[in-house]
C-alpha positions in Angstrom: 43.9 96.8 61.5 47.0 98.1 62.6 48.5 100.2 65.4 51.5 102.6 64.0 53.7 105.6 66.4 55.3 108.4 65.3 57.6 110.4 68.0 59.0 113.7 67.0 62.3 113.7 69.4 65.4 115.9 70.3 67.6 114.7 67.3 64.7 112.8 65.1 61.8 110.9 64.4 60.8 107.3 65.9 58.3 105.3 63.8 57.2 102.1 65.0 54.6 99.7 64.0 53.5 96.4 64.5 53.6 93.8 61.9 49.7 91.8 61.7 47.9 93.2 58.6 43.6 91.9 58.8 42.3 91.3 55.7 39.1 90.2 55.2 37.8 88.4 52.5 34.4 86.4 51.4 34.1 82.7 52.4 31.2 82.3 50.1 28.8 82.8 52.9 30.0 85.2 54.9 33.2 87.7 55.4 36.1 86.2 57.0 38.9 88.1 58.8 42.4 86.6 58.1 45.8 87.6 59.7 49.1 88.3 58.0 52.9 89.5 58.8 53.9 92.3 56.7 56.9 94.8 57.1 54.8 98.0 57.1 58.0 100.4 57.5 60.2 100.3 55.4 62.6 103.4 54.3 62.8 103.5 49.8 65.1 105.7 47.6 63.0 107.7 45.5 65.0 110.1 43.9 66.8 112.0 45.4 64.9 111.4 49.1 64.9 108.4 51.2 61.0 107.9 52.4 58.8 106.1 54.2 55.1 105.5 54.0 53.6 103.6 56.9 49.5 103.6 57.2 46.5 102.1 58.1 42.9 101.6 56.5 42.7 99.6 53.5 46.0 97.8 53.1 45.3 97.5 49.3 45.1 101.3 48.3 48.2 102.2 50.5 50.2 99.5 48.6 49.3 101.1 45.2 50.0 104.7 46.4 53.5 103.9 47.9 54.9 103.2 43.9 52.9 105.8 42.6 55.0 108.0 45.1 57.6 106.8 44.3 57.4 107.4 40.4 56.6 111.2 40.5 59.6 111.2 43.1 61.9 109.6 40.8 61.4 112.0 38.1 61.5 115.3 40.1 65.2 116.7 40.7 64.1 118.9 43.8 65.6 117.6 47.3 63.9 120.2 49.2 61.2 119.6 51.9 59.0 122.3 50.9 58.8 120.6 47.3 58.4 117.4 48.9 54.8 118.3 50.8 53.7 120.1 47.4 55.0 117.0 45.2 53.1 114.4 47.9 50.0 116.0 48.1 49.3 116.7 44.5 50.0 113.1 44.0 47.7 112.6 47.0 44.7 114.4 44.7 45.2 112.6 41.5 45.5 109.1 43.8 42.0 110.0 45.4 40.1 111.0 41.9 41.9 107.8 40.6 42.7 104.8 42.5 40.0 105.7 45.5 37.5 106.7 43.4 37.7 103.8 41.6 38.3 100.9 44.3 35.4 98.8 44.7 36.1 98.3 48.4 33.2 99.8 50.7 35.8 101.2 53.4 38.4 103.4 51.5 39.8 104.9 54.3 43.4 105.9 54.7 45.6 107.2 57.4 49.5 107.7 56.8 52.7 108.3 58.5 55.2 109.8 55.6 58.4 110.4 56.4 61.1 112.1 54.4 64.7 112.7 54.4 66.8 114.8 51.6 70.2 112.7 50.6 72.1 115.7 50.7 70.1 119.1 52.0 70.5 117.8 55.8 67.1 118.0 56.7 64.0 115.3 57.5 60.5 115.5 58.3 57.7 113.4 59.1 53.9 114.0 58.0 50.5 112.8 59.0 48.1 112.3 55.9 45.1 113.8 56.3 42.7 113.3 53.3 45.3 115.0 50.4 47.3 117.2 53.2 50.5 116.4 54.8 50.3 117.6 58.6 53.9 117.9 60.4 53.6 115.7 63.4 54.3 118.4 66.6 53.2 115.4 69.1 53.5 111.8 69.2 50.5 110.8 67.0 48.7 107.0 66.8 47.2 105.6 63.8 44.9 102.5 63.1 43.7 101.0 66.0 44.0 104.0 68.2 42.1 103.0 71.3 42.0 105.6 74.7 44.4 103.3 76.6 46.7 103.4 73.9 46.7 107.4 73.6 46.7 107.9 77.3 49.8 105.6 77.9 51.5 107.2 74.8 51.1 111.1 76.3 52.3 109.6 80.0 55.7 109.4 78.0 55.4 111.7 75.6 57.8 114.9 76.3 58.8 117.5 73.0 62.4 117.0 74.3 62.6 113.5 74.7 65.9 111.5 73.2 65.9 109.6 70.3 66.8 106.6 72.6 64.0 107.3 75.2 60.9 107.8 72.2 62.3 104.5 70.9 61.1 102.7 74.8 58.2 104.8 74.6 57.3 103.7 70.9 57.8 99.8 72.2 56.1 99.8 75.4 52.4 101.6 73.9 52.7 98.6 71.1 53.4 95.7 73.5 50.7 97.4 75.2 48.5 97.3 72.7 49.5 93.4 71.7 48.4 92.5 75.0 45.1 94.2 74.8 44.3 93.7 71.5 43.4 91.0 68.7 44.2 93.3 65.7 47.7 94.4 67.0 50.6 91.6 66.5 54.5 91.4 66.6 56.9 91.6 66.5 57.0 95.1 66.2 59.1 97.0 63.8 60.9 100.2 64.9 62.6 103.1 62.8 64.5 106.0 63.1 64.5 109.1 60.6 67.3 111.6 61.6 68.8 114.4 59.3 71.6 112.2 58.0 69.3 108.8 56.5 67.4 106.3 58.3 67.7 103.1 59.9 65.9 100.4 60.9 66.5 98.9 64.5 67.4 95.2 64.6 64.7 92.8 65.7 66.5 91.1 68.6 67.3 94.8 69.7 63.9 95.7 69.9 62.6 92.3 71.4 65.5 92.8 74.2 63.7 96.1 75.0 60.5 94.6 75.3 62.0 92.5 77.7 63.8 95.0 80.0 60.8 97.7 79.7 58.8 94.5 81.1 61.5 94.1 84.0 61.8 97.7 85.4 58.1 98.0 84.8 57.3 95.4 87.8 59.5 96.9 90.5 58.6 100.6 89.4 54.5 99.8 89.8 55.4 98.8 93.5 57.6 101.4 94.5 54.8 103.7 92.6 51.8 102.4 95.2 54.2 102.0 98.7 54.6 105.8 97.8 51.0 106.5 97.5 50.3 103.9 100.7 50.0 105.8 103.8 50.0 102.5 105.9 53.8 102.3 105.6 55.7 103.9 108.2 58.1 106.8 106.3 61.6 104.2 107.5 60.0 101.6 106.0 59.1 103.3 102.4 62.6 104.8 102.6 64.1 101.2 102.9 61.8 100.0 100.5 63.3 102.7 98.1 66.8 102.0 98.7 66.4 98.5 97.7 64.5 99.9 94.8 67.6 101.6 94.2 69.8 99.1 94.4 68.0 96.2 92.1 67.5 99.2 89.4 71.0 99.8 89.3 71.9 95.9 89.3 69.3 95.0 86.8 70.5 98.3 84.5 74.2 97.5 84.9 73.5 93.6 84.2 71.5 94.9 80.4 74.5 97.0 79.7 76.6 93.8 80.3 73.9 91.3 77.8 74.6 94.0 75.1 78.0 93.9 75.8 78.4 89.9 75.7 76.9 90.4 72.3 79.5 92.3 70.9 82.5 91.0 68.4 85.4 92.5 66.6 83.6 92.9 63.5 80.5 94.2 64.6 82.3 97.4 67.3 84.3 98.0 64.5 81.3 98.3 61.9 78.3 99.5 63.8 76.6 102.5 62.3 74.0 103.2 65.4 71.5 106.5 65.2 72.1 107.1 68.8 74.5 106.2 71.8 73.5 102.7 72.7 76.2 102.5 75.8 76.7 105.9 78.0 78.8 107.9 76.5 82.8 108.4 77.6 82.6 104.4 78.1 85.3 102.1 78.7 84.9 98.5 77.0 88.1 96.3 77.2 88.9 93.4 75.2 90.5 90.0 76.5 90.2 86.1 77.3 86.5 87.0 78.4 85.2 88.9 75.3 84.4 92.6 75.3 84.2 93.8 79.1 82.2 97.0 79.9 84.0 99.4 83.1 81.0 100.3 85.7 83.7 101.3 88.4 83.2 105.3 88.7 87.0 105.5 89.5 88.7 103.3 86.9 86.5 104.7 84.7 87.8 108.5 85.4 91.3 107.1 85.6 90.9 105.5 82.1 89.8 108.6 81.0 92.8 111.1 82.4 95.4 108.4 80.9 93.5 108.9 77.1 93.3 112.1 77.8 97.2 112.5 78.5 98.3 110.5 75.8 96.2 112.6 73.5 97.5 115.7 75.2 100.6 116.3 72.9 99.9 114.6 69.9 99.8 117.4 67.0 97.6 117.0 64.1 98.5 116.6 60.3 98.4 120.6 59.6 98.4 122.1 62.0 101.6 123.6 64.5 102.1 124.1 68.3 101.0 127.4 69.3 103.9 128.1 71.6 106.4 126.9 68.8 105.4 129.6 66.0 105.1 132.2 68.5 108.6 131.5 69.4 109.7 131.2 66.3 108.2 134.3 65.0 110.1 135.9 67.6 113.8 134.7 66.3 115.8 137.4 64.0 115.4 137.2 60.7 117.6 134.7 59.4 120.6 136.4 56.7 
């Protein structure tokens, strides 16, 4: 069993998964269940796509198909989507009249997440498998152990204009959900990002470091969620309750801005090659004796970004000229 997201966002997709993979196999007297870590997204070149194929049901077939795929793949020269879904599913219909006719396992189910992005056409897509269809996901859709409370938490967070950034948190927190409720759903979980230009695969301390924080803001909003709802607090009192609300969130948000912050080096600012804005945007992170320092100050902030602004203001680009100076000199006599 297995417990696998996809989010269709603003800019992108969000798949994420966790990592436990049940397999069950025959003591001798009786079927045992045994757990094991696999990597079950991963992005592949195959041809002239990157793709991934994430699913659940029996681990065995899904592991045959993925090369499979990615053989008929290699040898087509088409980097269209359209040609994609027809390529996919006819090698959908030869793998069920083949491999799952054939596999002597009594539950041949499968259930995949397919995701698929053109190395040069600037589009991406991601597919549910349905039998020897690929579905475009509209929603955020579950697959393996796809239990009410899982669903139900997923569409609390679930908006069609969420950002990339925001359907990553919501990916994380249905999993750890899920980890907590669950035996057949394991970290640490695994999250990926398809967006027009490639994929990428978030770092593991990155997404354990969300786990982390989602747990944090999760406490103090569930209390300021029932004083709201508790008409035995006088309105002053919920209204200071919420100011201190305020405050911590702010504190606690600042203070994770600073963690990722601490983290940085020379190397890695200089070489990072994120899907999405990881610090607000228009930030100001200094360097000195201390490391990398992040600006939260509203008015330094502003300051620092009128002096940039002003330096920048008269610097001319390779190519191109000053307005002003080819109007005037267009309006000089012609020269004997």
């Amino acid at each position: 069993m297995t417990l696998i997201a996809a989010i269709p966002c603003r800019d992108g997709f969000v798949l994420a998964a966790d990592s436990q993979e049940t397999v069950s196999c025959w003591d001798g007297t009786q079927s045992v269940d045994y757990r094991r870590t696999v990597q079950k997204i991963t992005p592949r070149d195959m041809g002239v796509l990157s793709v991934i194929v994430a699913g659940s049901g029996n681990a065995s077939l899904i592991d045959s198909f993925i090369p499979v795929l990615e053989r008929k793949l290699s040898a087509e020269s088409s980097d269209n989507l359209k040609d994609f879904v027809c390529c996919t599913e006819k090698v959908l219909a030869d793998f069920y009249q083949a491999d799952v006719a054939l596999c002597p396992d009594a539950d041949k189910t499968l259930k995949m997440f397919i995701a698929a992005v053109p190395k040069k056409t600037g589009e991406c897509g991601v597919w549910l498998q349905k039998n020897v269809r690929l579905c475009p996901i509209a929603d955020a859709e579950l697959v393996g152990w796809e239990e009410a409370l899982y669903v139900n938490s997923m569409k609390r967070f679930y908006s069609r204009d969420m950002t990339l950034q925001q359907g990553v948190l919501a990916a994380i927190y249905v999993l750890t959900i899920a980890e907590q409720t669950s035996n057949y759903v394991r970290g640490p979980m695994v999250v990926g990002v398809v967006k027009k230009n490639g994929m990428w695969m978030e770092k593991d301390e990155y997404v354990s470091a969300m786990t982390k924080r989602l747990h944090a803001y999760e406490q103090q909003v569930n209390d300021i969620f029932l004083a709201c709802a508790d008409t035995s607090i006088h309105g002053y009192q919920l209204e200071e309750k919420i100011k201190t609300f305020s405050q911590s969130a702010v504190e606690l948000h600042k203070r994770h801005i600073d963690e990722n912050v601490d983290s940085l080096t020379p190397n890695v600012l200089s070489t990072t090659n994120d899907p999405y804005p990881k610090y607000p945007l228009g930030s100001a992170i200094s360097f000195g004796a201390a490391g990398f320092q992040f600006e939260h100050d509203p008015k330094k902030l502003r300051a620092n970004l009128d002096e940039i602004k002003a330096r920048w203001k008269d610097v001319r680009l390779p190519g191109k000229e000053n307005s002003e100076e080819v109007k005037s000199s267009s309006d000089e006599e012609p020269k004997q």
